[in-house]
Every structure is written in C-alpha cells, then in structure tokens.
C-alpha positions in Angstrom: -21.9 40.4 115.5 -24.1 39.7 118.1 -28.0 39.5 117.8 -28.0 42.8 119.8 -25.7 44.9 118.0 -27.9 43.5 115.0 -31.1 44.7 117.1 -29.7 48.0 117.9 -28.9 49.1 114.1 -32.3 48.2 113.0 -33.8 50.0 115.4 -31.8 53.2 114.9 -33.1 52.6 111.5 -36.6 53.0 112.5 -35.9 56.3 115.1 -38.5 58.6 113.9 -40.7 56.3 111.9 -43.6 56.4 114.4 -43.5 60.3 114.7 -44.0 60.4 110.6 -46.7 57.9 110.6 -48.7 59.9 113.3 -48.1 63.4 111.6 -49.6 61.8 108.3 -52.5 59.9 110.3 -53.0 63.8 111.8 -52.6 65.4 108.1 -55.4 63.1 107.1 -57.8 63.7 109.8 -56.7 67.8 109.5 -58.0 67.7 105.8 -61.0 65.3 106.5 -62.6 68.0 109.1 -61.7 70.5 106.8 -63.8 69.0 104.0 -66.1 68.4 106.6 -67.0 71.7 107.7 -66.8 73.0 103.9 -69.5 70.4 103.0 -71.6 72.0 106.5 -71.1 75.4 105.2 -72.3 74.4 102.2 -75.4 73.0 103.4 -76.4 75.5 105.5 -76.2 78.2 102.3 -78.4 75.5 100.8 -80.9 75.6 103.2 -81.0 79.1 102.9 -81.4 79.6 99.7 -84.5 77.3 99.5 -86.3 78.9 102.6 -85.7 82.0 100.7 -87.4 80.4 97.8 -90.1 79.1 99.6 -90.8 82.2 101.0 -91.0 83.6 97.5 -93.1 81.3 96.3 -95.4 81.7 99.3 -95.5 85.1 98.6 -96.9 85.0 95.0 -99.5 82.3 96.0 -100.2 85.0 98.5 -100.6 87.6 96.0 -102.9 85.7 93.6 -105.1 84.6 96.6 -105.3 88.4 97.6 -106.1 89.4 93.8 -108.9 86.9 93.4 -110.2 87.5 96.8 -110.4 91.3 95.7 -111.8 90.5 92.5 -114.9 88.0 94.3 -115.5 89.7 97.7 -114.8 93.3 96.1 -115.4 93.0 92.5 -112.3 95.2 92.0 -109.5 94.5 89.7 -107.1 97.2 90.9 -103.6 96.5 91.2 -101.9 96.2 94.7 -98.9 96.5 95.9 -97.7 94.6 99.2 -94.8 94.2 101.4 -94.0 92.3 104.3 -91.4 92.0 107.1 -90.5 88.4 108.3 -91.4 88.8 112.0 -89.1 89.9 114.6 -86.9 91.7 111.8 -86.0 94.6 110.5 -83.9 93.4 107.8 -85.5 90.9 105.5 -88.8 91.1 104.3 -91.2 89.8 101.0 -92.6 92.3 98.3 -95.3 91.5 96.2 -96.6 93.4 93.2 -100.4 92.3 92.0 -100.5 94.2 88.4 -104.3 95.1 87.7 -106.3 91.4 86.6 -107.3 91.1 82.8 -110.1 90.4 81.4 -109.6 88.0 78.9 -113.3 86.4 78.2 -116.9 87.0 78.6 -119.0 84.3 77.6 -122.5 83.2 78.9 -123.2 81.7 82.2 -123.6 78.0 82.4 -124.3 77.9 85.9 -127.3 80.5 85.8 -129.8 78.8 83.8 -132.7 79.7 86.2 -131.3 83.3 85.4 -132.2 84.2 82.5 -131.9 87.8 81.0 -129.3 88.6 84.3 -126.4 90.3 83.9 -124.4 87.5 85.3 -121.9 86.7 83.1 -118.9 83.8 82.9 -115.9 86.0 82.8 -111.8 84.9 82.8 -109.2 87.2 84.1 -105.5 87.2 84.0 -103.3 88.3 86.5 -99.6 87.6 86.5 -98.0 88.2 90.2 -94.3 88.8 91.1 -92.9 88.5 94.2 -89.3 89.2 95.2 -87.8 88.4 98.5 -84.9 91.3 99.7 -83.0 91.7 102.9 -82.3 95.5 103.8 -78.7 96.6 105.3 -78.3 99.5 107.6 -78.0 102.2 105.2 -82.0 101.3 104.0 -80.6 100.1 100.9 -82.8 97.1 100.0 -81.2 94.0 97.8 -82.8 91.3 96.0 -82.5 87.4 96.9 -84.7 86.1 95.1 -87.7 86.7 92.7 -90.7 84.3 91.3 -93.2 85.2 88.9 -96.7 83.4 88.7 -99.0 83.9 85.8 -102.9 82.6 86.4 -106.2 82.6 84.6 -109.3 82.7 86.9 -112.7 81.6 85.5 -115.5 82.9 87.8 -119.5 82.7 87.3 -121.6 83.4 88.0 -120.3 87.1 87.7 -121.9 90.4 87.4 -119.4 92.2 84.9 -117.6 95.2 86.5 -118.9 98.3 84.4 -115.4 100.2 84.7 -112.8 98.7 82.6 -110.6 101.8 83.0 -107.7 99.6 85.3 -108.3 96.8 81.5 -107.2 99.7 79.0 -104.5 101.4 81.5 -103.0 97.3 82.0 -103.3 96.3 78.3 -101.6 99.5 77.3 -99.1 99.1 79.9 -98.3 95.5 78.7 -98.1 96.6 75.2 -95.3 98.9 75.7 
C-alpha cells in the first residue's frame, strides 16, 4: 500500500466529522441564547414587580402624609379614601384607604409651659394605612398586584384636642369586630 491509498481511507474515515462538530458547536450556542433570553425575561418581571412595590409603598407614605396633614392643617381625623391613575393610563392605578386616626394618649403639654391653663394638649394618634396597587382590564374588572400596609403613631403638641371623638368610637368599634 501506498501512502495515498493510506491517506485516502483515513480520510473517508473522517467524511462527515466536521458537519457533526459544527451542529454541536450550533446546539450549544442554540441553548446558550435560549437561557439567555429566559434569564432577560426573567429580569424584566423582576423589575416589574419591584416598581410595582415601590409604587405601593409610595402610596402608603402618601397616605400617612395625607392623614397627618389632615389631622394638623384640618384638625380632622376622618377617614379617606384615595385612588390614583399612573399618568397616561387607563389601566393601572394606586388605591389608598386612610382608616379614621386613633387617639391613643392625651397627656400634658411639655412644649407649652408659658401656656398655662390652655387647652393645648400632647395628644398620640394611630393610623394604620393600606395601599394596594391594581391594573384594570377592559371589562372594568380591577385586579390586585400588590398591597402594603403601614401602621404609625404620631405625637403632636402643642394640640388643641378635637371635641368630636364620634370618627374614635365608630374606629375602635370597627377594629374590635
């Protein structure tokens, strides 16, 4: 046997050998984008799902902003109910329920010394705020993304006490339930 005829049955041997290598080499890189653009996906619903958080948090430190501001500028403790479309849609929005505030203690004023015999009192109220992000479809039918709850206690003097305490009972009694 010559060194050709040797040449020409290993190589006949090896017909096909490069096609097989590329097809795995293109099997790897098929499954690599694949995993790639699961982990994107997966990102992206991350994302998502903390703006959507965010938002609901924002919205409860929205709320007890709003209650307090109420209670100082106003001196009301009614409840309130908000709710809020992102801008430019239709479809998502933020809703924020502000249950009435609690009185929770009345003590004396240590800011109003050069007061005395005022009515101003030191007084803590509660308020406990829950927020809830929901997107709406078509139909109107609104579902729930997400929902926080924030619970705080204000301590504001001095304070001239609020003579109706009606919204305290109807809350108390509500919570007791």
């Amino acid at each position: 046997m010559s060194n050709d005829d040797n040449l020409a049955r290993s190589s006949s041997k090896e017909n096909g050998s490069a096609y097989i290598l590329v097809l795995m080499v293109l099997l790897v890189l098929t499954l690599l984008g694949l995993v790639l653009a699961f982990i994107t996906q997966s990102e992206v619903e991350v994302g998502a799902n903390e703006r959507n958080a965010n938002r609901v948090f924002y919205g409860t430190e929205a709320g007890i902003t709003a209650a307090v501001n109420n209670l100082s500028l106003a001196s009301s403790r009614a409840a309130q109910d908000l709710r809020f479309m992102d801008p430019g849609s239709t479809t998502q929005g933020t809703h924020v329920v502000i249950p009435a505030l609690l009185e929770v203690n009345t003590g004396p004023c240590n800011l109003c010394e050069i007061n005395q015999g005022s009515d101003f009192q030191d007084i803590t109220h509660s308020v406990a705020v829950t927020a809830s992000r929901f997107a709406r479809d078509s139909g109107g039918t609104e579902t729930v993304l997400s929902t926080k709850n924030v619970d705080l206690m204000v301590e504001i003097q001095p304070f001239r006490p609020i003579v109706d305490v009606a919204a305290d009972i109807a809350a108390k009694a509500d919570k007791f339930k």
